[in-house]
C-alpha positions as CSV (number, residue, x, y, z in Angstrom):
1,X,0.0,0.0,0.0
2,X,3.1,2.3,-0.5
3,X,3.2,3.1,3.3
4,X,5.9,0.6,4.8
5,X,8.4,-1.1,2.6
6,X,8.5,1.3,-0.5
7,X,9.0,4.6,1.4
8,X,11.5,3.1,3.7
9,X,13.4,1.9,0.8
10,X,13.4,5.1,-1.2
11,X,14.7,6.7,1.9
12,X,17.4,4.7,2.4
13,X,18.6,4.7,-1.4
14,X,18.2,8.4,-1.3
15,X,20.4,8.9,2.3
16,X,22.9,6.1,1.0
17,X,23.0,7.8,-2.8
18,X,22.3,11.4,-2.5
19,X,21.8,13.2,-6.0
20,X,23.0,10.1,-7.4
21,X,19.8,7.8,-8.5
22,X,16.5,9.1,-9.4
23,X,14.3,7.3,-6.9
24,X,10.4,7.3,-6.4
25,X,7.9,5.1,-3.9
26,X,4.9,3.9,-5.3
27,X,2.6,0.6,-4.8
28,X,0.0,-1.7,-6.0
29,X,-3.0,0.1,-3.9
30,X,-2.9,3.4,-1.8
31,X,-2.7,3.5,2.2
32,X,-2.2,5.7,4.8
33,X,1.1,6.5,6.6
34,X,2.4,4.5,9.1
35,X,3.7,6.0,12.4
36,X,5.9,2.8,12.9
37,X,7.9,3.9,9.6
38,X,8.4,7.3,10.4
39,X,9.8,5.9,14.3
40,X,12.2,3.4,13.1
41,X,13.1,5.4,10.2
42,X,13.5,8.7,12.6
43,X,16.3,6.5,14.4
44,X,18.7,6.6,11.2
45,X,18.3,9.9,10.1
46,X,15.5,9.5,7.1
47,X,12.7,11.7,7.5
48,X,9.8,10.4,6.0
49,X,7.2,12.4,7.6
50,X,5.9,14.0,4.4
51,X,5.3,10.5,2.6
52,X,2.2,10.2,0.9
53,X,1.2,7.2,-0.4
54,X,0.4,6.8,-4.1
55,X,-0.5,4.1,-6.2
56,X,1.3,3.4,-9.8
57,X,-0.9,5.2,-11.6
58,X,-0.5,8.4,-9.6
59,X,2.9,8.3,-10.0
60,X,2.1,9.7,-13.4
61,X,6.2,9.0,-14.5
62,X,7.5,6.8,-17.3
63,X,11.6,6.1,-18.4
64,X,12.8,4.5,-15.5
65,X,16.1,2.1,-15.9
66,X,15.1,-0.3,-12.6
67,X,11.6,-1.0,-10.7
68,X,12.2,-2.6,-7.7
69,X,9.2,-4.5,-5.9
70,X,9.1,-5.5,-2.8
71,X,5.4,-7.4,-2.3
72,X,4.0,-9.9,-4.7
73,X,1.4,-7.8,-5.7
74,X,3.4,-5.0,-6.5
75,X,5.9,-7.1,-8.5
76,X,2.7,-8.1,-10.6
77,X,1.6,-4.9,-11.1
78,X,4.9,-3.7,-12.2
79,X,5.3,-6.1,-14.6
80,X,2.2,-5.8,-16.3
81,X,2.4,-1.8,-16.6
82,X,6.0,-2.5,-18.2
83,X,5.1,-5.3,-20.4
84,X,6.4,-2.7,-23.2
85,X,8.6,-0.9,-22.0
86,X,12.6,-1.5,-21.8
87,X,12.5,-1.7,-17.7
88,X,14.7,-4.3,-15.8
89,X,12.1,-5.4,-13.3
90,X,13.1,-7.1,-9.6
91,X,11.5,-8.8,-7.2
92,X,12.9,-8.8,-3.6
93,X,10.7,-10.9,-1.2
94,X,10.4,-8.8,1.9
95,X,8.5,-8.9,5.0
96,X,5.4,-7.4,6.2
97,X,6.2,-5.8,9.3
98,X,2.7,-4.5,9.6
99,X,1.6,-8.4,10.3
100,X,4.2,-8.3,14.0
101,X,2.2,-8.9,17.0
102,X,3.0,-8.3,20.3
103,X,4.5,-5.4,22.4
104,X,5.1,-2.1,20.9
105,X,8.9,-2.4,21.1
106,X,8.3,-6.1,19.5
107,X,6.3,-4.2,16.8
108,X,9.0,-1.4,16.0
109,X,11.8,-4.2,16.6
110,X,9.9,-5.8,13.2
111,X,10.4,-2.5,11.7
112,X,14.0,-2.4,12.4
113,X,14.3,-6.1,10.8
114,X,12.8,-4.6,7.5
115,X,14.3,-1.3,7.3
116,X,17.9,-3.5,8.3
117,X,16.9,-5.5,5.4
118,X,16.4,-3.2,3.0
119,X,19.2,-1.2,3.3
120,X,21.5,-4.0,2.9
121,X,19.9,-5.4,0.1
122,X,20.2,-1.9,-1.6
123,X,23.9,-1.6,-0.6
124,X,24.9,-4.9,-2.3
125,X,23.1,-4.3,-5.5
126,X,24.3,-1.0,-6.2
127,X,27.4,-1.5,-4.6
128,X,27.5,1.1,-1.9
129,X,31.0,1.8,-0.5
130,X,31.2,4.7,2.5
131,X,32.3,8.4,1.4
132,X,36.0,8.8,2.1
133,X,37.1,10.4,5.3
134,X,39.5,13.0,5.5
């Protein structure tokens, strides 16, 4: 619903790659924010507090190099509104932390394990090395 896994992930490739790769959040049907995103996303320096959910369609943009889904309905999606277009299209299984049960700080500790996720999966594919010091 472009409120939890998308935004996080945009966030991260923008903090990691700054005016480097052109990214945008979108997903398979619109939601509404999620405070447990903007918490666990707070505690690494990505503010995300001015997210708003959209769907593909209101994305309204075309000419992108990579899509990157991260829910099987949104892979779908993706590849059936790029069907004909030249778009390298991946799916990378991640988990629905809005499904955690329990205690708040078991909640937001599901969070963490997503947002930890994604951030090393978007390091390793586009090879993210740390800025030099000095």
């Amino acid at each position: 619903m472009n409120a939890v896994r998308s935004p996080m992930a945009a966030c991260i490739a923008r903090q990691l790659f700054p005016n480097q790769i052109y990214v945008r959040s979108c997903g398979a049907r619109s939601g509404a924010p999620d405070p447990f995103v903007d918490a666990v996303m707070q505690e690494i320096g990505c503010d995300i507090s001015r997210h708003r959910p959209k769907t593909f369609e209101e994305l309204d943009e075309s000419g992108f190099d990579l899509i990157i889904s991260l829910a099987p309905e949104a892979h779908h999606k993706a590849l059936e509104m790029t069907r004909t277009e030249a778009v390298e299209v991946e799916y990378w299984p991640t988990p629905d932390p809005t499904l955690a049960t329990g205690s708040r700080d078991q909640i937001l500790d599901s969070y963490r394990g997503v947002r930890d996720l994604l951030m090393a999966r978007i390091k390793k594919r586009f090879a993210w090395s740390p800025a030099p010091s000095g």
